[in-house]
MARMAR-133317 format. One line per field, with one value per residue (C-alpha): x, z, y; residue in one letter; residue number from 1. Coordinates in nm, 3 decimals, decimal comma, padded with zeros to 5 digits, m for minus. Example, Ala and Ser with C-alpha at 12.3 -4.5 7.8 and 13.67 -1.06 7.14 Angstrom:
X = 01,230;01,367
Z = 00,780;00,714
Y = m00,450;m00,106
resn = A;S
resi = 1;2
end
This chain:
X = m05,662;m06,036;m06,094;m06,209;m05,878;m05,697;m05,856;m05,844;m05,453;m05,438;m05,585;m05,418;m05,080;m05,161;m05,273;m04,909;m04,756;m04,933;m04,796;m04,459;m04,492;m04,610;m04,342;m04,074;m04,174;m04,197;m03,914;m03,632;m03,348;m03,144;m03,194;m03,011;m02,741;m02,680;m02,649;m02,367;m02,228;m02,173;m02,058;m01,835;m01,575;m01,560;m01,395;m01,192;m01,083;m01,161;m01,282;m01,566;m01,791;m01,964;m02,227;m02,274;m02,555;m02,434;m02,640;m02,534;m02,733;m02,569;m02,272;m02,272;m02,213;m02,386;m02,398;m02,729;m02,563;m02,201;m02,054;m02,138;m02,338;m02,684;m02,835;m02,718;m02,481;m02,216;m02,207;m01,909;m01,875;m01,770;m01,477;m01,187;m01,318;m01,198;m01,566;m01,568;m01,259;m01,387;m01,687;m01,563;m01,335;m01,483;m01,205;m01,116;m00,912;m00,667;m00,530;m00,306;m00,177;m00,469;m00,430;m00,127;m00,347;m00,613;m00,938;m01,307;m01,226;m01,108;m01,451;m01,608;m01,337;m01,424;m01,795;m01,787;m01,460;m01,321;m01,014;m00,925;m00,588;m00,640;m00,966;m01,020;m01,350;m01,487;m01,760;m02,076;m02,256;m02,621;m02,800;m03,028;m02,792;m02,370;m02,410;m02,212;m02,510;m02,286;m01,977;m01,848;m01,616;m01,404;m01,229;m00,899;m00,789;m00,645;m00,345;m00,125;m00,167;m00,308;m00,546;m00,466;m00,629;m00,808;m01,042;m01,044;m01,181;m01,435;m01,586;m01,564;m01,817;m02,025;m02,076;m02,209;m02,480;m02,613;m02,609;m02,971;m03,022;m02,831;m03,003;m03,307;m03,209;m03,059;m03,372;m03,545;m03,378;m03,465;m03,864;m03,808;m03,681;m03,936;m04,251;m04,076;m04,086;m04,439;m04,572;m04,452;m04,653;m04,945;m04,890;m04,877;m05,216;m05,407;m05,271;m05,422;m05,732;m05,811;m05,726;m05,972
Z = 16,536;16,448;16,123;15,911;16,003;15,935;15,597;15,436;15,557;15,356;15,081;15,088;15,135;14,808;14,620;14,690;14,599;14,223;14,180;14,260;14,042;13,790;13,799;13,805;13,505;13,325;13,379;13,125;12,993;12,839;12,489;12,507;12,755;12,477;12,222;12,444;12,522;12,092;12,017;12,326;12,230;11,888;12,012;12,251;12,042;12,323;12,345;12,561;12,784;13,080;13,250;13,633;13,859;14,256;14,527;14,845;15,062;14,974;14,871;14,533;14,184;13,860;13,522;13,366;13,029;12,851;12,563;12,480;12,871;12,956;13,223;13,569;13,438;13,581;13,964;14,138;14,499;14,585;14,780;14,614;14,263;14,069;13,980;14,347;14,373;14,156;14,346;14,667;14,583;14,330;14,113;13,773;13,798;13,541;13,566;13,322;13,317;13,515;13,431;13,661;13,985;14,163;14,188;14,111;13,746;13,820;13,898;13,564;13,356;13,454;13,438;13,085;12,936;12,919;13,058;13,133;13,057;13,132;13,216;13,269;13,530;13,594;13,879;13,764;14,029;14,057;13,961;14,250;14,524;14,515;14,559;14,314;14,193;13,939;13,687;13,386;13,285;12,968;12,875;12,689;12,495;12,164;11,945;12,273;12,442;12,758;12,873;12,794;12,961;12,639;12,689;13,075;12,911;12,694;12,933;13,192;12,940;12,903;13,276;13,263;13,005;13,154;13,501;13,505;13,323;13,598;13,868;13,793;13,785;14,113;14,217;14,071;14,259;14,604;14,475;14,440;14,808;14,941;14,723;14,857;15,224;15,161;15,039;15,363;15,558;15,307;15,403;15,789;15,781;15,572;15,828;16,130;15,917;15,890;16,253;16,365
Y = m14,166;m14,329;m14,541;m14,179;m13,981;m14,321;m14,365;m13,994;m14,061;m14,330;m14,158;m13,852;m14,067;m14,299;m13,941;m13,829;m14,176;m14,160;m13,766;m13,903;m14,219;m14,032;m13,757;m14,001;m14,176;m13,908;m13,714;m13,891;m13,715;m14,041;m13,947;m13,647;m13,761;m14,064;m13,835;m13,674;m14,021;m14,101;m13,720;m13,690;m14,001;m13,857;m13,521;m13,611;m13,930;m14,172;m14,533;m14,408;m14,176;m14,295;m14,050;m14,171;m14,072;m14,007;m14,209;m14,006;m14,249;m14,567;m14,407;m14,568;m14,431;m14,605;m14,586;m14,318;m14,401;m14,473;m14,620;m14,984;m14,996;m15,045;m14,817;m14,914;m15,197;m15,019;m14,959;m14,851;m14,766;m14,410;m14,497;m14,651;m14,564;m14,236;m14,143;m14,164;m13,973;m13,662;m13,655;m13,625;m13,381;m13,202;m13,172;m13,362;m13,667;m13,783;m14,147;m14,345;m14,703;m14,744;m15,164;m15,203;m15,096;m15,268;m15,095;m15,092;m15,070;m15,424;m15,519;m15,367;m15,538;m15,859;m15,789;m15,599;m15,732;m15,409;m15,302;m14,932;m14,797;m14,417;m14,188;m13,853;m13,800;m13,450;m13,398;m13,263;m12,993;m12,958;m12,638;m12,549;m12,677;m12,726;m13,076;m13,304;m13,522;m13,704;m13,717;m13,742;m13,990;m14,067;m14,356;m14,468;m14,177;m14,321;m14,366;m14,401;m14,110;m13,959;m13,705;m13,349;m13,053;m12,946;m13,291;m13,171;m12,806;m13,006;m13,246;m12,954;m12,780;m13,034;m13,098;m12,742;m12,832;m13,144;m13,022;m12,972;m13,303;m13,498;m13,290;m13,441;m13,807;m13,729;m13,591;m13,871;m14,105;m13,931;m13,943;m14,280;m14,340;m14,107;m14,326;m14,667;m14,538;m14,377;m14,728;m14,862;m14,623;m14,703;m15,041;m15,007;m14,776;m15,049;m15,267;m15,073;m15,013;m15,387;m15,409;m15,170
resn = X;X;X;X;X;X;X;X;X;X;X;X;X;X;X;X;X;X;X;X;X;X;X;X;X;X;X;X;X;X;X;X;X;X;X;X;X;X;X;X;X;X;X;X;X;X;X;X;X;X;X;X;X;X;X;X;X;X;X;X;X;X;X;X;X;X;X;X;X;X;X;X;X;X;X;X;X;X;X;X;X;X;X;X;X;X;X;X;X;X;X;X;X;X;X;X;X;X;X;X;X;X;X;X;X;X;X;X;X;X;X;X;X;X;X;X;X;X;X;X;X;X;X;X;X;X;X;X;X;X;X;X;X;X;X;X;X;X;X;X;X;X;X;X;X;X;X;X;X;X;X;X;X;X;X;X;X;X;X;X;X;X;X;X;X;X;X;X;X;X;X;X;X;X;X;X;X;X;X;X;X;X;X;X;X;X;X;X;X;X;X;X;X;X;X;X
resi = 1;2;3;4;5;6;7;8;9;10;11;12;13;14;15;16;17;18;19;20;21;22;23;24;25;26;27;28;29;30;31;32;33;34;35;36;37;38;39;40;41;42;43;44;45;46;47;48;49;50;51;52;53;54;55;56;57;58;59;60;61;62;63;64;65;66;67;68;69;70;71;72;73;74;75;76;77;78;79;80;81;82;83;84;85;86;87;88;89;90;91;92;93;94;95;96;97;98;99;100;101;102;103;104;105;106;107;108;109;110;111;112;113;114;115;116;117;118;119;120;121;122;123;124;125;126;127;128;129;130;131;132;133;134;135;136;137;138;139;140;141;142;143;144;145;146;147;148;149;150;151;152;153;154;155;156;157;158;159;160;161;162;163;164;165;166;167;168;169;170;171;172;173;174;175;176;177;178;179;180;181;182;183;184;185;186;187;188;189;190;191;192;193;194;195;196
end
């Protein structure tokens, strides 16, 4: 490749970078996903909601946005966590007394200072493609008492409605990949350029 094929690269590949920048900047769907996240608790008469976003590549799980949680203070891995668990098997997972077992949840207690006694987590399927791109997870029913498959009907619902929402973070998150490895490639042309 000569120094003009090697520069209209570069600019064609730093065009692409700014649509994707751009794109994923603007896309934000956190204001209606927190509104879920404050109505959500109040129905099911929970402590909390917790909406996680899937990373298939490092096979990680974090928080988009939950109850008393800052985006992406909350990372869990996939295996060994029951976010993890619903996603892998794409069905709802109940679990009670959830403070007499060792897990992940372990991990966020001593990070957030709170400790989980029972959840219910529901996968969440994208809409273009079958792939689980997140879930759905609520916290510590109160007055005593566990998860009951009316909450599993409700949060089921709403994993319908913010499907779309959560396929585009998850898409997101792949732009972002792709505009990390593209700036490496920027990189490596301007490299040869100055070379040359």
């Amino acid at each position: 490749m000569d120094r003009a094929e090697l520069e209209n690269k570069l600019a064609e590949l730093k065009k692409k970078q700014a649509v994707i920048e751009k794109t994923w900047q603007k896309a934000g769907n956190r204001p209606l996903l927190q509104f879920f996240v404050e109505i959500i608790p109040k129905v099911l008469n929970c402590e909390r909601l917790s909406i996680f976003i899937h990373d298939p590549v490092d096979a990680n799980l974090w928080v988009q946005c939950g109850t008393g949680v800052k985006e992406r203070q909350i990372e869990v891995p996939q295996k060994g966590s029951v976010v993890g668990r619903a996603i892998d098997t794409g069905e709802a997972v109940f679990e009670s007394e959830m403070q007499r077992q060792m897990g992940p949840h372990d991990t966020v207690a001593l990070k957030t200072g709170y400790v989980t006694y029972n959840t219910l987590c529901v996968p969440v399927r994208g809409v273009t493609t079958d792939k689980i791109t997140g879930a759905i997870q609520a916290v510590n029913k109160k007055a005593a008492s566990e998860f009951k498959p009316e909450d599993l009907e409700i949060l089921q619902k709403l994993a319908f409605n913010i499907q779309m929402h959560l396929e585009n973070m998850f898409l997101r998150q792949e732009m972002a990949k792709i505009s990390t490895q593209m700036s490496k490639q920027i990189f490596l042309l301007q490299k040869k350029l100055n070379e040359a």
